[in-house]
C-alpha positions in Angstrom: 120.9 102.7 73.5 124.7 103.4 74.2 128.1 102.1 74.7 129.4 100.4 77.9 132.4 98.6 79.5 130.8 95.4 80.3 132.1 93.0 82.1 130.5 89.4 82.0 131.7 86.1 84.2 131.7 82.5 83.1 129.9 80.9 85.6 131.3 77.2 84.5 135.1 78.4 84.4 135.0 81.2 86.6 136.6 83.5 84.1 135.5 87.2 83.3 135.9 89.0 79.8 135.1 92.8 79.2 134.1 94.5 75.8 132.1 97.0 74.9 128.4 96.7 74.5 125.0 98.7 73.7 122.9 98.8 76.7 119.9 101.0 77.8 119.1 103.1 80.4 116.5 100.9 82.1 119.6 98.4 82.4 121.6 100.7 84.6 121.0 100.7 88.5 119.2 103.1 90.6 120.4 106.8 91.4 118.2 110.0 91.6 120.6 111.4 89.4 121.4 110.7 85.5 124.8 111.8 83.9 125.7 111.9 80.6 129.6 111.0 81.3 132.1 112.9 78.9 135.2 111.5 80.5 136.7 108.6 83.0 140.2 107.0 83.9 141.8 104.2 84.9 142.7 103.4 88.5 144.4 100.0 89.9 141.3 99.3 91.0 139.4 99.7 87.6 141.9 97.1 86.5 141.2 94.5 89.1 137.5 95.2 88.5 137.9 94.9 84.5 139.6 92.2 85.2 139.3 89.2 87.4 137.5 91.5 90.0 139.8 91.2 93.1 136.6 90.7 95.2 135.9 94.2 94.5 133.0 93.3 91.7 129.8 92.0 93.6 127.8 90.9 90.4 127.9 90.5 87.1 127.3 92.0 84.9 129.2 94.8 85.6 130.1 97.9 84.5 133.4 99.1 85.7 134.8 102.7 86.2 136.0 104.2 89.9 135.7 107.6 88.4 133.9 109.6 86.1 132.8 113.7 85.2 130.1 114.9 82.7 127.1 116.7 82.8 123.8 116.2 84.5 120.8 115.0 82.3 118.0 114.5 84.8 117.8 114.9 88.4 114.7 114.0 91.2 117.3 115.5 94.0 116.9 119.2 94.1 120.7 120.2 94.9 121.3 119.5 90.8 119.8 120.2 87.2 119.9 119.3 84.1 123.0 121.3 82.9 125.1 121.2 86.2 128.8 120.3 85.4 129.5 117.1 88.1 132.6 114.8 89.0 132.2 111.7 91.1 135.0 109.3 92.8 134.9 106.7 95.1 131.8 105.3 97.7 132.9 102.2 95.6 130.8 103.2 92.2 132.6 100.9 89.8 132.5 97.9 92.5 129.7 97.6 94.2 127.9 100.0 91.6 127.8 100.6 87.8 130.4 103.0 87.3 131.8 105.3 85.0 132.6 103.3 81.7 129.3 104.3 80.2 128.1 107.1 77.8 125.4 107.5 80.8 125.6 106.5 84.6 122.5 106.5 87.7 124.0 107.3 91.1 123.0 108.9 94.5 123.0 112.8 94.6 125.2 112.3 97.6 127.9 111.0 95.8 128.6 113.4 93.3 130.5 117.4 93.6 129.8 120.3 91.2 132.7 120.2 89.1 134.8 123.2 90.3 135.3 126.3 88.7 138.8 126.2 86.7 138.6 122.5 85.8 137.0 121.1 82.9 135.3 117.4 82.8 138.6 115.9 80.9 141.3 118.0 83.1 138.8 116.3 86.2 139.4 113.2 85.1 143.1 113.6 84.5 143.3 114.3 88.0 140.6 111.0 89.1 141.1 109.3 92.1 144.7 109.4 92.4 145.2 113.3 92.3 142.1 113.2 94.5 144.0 111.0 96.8 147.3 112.7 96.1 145.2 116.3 97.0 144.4 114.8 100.1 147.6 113.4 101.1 149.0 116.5 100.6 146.7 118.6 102.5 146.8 116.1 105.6 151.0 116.3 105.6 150.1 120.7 105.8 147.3 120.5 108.4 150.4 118.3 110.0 152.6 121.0 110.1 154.3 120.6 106.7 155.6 123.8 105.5 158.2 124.4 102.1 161.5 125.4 103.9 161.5 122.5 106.1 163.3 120.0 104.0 162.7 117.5 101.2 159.3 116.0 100.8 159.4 112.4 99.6 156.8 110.6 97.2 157.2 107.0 96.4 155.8 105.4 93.7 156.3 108.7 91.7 155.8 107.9 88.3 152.4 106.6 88.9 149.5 108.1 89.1 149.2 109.5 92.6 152.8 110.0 92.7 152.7 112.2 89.2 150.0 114.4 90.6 151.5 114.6 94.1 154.9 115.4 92.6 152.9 118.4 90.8 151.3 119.9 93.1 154.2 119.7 95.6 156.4 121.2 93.5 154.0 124.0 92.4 153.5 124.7 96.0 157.1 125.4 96.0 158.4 122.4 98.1 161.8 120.3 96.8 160.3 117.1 95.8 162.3 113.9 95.9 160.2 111.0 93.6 160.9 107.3 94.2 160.7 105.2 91.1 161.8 102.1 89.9 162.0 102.8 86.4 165.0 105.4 85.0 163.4 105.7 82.1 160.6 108.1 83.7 163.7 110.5 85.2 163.3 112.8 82.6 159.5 112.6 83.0 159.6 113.6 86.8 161.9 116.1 86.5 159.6 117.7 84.4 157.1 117.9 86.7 159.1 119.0 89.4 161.1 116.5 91.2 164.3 118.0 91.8 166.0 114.9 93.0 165.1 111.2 91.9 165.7 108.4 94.1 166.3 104.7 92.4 163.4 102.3 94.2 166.4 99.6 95.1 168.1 102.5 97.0 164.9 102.6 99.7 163.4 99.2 98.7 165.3 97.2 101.6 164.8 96.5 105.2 167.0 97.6 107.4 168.0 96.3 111.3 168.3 99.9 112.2 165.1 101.4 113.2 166.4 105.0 113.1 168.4 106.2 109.8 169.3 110.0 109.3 167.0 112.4 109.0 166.2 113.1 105.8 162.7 113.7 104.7 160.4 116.8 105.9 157.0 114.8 104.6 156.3 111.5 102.6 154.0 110.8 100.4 153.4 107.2 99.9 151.8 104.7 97.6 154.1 101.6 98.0 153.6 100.5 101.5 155.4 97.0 102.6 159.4 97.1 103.0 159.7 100.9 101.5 157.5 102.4 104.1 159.3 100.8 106.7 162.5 102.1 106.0 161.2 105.5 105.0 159.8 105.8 108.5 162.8 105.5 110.1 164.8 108.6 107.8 161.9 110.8 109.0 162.6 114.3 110.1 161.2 114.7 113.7 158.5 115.7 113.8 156.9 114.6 110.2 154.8 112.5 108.6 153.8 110.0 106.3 150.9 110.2 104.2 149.9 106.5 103.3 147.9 106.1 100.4 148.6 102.8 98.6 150.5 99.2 98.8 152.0 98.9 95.4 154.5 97.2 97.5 152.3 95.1 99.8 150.4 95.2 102.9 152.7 94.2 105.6 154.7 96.8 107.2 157.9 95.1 108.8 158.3 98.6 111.2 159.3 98.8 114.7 157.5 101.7 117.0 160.9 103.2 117.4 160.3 106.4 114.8 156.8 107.2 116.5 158.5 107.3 120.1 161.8 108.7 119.8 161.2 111.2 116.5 157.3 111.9 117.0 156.8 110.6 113.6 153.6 110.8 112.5 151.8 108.4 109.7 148.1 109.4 108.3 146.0 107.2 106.8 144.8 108.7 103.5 141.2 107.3 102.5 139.5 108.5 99.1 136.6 106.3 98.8 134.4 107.4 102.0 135.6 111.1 102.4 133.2 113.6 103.6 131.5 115.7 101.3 132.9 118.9 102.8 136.4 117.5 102.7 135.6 116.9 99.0 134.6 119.9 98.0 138.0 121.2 99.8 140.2 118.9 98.2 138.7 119.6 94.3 139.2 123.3 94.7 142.8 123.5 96.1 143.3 120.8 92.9 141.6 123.6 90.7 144.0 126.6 92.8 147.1 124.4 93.3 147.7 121.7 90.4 149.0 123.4 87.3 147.0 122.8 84.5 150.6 122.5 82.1 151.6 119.9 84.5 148.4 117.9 84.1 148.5 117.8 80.6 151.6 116.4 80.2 150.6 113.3 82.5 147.3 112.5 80.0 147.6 109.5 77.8 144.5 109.4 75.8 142.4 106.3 75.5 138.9 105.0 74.5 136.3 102.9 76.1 137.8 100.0 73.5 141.5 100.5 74.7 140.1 99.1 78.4 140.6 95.4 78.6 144.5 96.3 77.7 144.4 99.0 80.1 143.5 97.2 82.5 145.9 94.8 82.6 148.7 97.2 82.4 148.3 99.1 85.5 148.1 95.8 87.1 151.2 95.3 85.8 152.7 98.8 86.7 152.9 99.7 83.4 150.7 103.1 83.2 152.6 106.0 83.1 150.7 109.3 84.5 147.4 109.3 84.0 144.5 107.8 81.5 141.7 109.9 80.7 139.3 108.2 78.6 136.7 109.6 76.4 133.8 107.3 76.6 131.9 109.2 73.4 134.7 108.2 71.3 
């Protein structure tokens, strides 16, 4: 036996409660792979899915849990053995499939990448989905054309997760970051991982009648969507480009086509969940060459698998600083 996130629905009321439980491993779902998980985090999604599920849970029980790293305990899929250091995110383990908030987790071989050298399980969890994401964001506005030099690189939503990581990296890289965030209390925060500039959310949270502003940014990354994209598309330098990665803000985008035609502005739709395994691999190494390590540490906020009903509703409420890596032995 051993400790899991479950997540159980009242069929009568409709309502969904999570605590931790004892379950075994003939409980857990299919995989030719077994891992004995050492570390997870908590993604918006995680919250939904601890929570009221946002359509994203397709049974329950459930065990929640987008991300997780450890170490492999049994394998019938000869690219790993016992002893192989693994991460996993995304091809919606944690929705569809038992995820990472358990001591022990069953998943396809083809969802899972050797842990790369450089990064431990916790520091791969500390990065999760969103510096995934934010990795891959990053590298999509380069193979774009984005160079340091060319001006400064926006990233909304920079206090959060994908934000803190891309505002790392960036930096590191050696590009002037600019990081959108609503809350002045994270200033001092941003600034020390990078951001040279911080830009108030109310300052870029309006629409505008003008489809064309001045150009201002060489690259965006962005994990608002709605109203703030819109208006960030049209203070685009010509030429650049938008990496899109969330809708904190909303879904709609109230744009005109005017910044595509007249500035060749270009915006890249950044998927995590699906991404080929080669383009895995890619992303998890440049985060082991390209992320400093000092950086990373001072996004962690610690947690255990007992601080996760709370958790969960926080980051729905946009109140997660950084990044959560919890320790699901402890």
């Amino acid at each position: 036996m051993f400790n899991a996130l479950v997540v159980n629905k009242d069929e009568d009321s409709g309502k969904t409660s999570a605590a931790v439980e004892q379950i075994s491993l003939d409980q857990l779902p299919a995989g030719e792979v077994t891992v004995a998980v050492e570390y997870s985090t908590v993604n918006y999604k995680d919250g939904l899915c601890i929570g009221p599920g946002g359509g994203l849970v397709r049974k329950y029980p459930h065990v929640p849990g987008i991300d997780f790293a450890g170490t492999v305990e049994a394998s019938s899929d000869d690219r790993y053995k016992r002893g192989d250091r693994v991460v996993l995110t995304g091809w919606r383990v944690g929705e569809a499939h038992w995820g990472g908030y358990s001591q022990k987790a069953n998943v396809r071989a083809d969802w899972l990448v050797p842990l790369p050298q450089g990064l431990d399980s916790r520091q791969a969890m500390a990065v999760g989905t969103a510096g995934f994401t934010a990795m891959l964001a990053v590298m999509a506005l380069e193979d774009h054309g984005l160079e340091p030099g060319h001006g400064p690189v926006l990233v909304t939503g920079a206090a959060g997760g994908v934000g803190s990581v891309a505002t790392a990296i960036l930096a590191n890289l050696g590009y002037e970051v600019a990081g959108v965030t609503g809350r002045p209390e994270t200033a001092d925060y941003l600034n020390s991982l990078g951001a040279t500039q911080i830009v108030a959310r109310e300052e870029i949270n309006e629409t505008t009648k003008r489809p064309l502003e001045s150009e201002t940014w060489a690259g965006c990354v962005d994990a608002v969507g709605g109203a703030m994209l819109a208006r960030v598309l049209g203070q685009m330098k010509y030429g650049a480009s938008v990496a899109a990665v969330g809708l904190a803000g909303g879904a709609a985008l109230p744009a005109t086509v005017v910044p595509f035609l007249l500035r060749g502005v270009n915006l890249l739709g950044i998927d995590s969940v699906m991404q080929p395994y080669e383009n895995r691999v890619r992303a998890w190494q440049r985060v082991a060459s390209d992320l400093p390590m000092d950086k990373l540490e001072a996004m962690i906020q610690p947690a255990a698998l007992s601080d996760l009903p709370q958790l969960g509703a926080d980051i729905l409420k946009g109140q997660v600083k950084g990044r959560v890596v919890v320790d699901v032995n402890s």
